[in-house]
C-alpha positions in Angstrom: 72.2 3.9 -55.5 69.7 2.4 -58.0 66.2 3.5 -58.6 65.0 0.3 -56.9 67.4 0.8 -53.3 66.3 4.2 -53.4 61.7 3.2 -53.5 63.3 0.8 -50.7 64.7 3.5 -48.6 61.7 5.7 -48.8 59.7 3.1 -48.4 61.7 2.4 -45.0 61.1 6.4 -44.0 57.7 6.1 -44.9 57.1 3.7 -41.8 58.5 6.3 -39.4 56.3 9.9 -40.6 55.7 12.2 -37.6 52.9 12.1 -35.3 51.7 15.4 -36.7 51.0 13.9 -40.4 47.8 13.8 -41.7 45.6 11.4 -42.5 45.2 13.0 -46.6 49.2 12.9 -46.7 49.2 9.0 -45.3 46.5 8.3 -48.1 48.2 9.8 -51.0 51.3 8.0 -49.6 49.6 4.8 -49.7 48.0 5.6 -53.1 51.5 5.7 -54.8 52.8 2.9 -53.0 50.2 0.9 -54.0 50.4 1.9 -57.8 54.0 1.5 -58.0 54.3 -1.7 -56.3 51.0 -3.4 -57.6 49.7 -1.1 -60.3 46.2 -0.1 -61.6 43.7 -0.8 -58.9 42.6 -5.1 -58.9 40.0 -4.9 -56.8 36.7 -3.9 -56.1 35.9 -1.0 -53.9 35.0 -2.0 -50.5 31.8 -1.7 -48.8 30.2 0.7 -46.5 30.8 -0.3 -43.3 34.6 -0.6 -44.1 35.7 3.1 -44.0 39.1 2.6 -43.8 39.6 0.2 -46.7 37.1 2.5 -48.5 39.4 5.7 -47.9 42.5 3.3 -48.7 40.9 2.1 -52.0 39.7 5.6 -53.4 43.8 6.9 -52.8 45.2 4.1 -54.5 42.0 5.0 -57.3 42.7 8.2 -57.7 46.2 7.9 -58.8 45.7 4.8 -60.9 47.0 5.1 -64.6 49.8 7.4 -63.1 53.4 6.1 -63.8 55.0 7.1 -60.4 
């Protein structure tokens, strides 16, 4: 299986974590995923009144420059 199959499969699990995982573990998750698949961060850091977005953006932040 090839590096690429293999993101894809984990990706896959990803989608399907237990109940029981926290929100800090889905965040770094989502950090990596997005550096991998998009790289360094594009965009800027939303607002406010957008919490989720706002925890979403400062995971994907704190891993940028990271060659996962």
């Amino acid at each position: 299986m090839g590096l690429k199959e293999e993101f894809e499969e984990y990706t896959e699990k990803a989608k399907t974590l237990p109940e029981t995982t926290t929100n800090e573990s889905k965040l770094i998750l989502y950090g990596l995923f997005k550096q991998a698949t998009v790289g360094p961060v594009n965009t800027s850091r939303p607002g406010m009144f957008n919490m989720k977005e706002k925890y979403k953006w400062d995971a994907w932040k704190a891993v940028e420059g990271s060659s996962v």
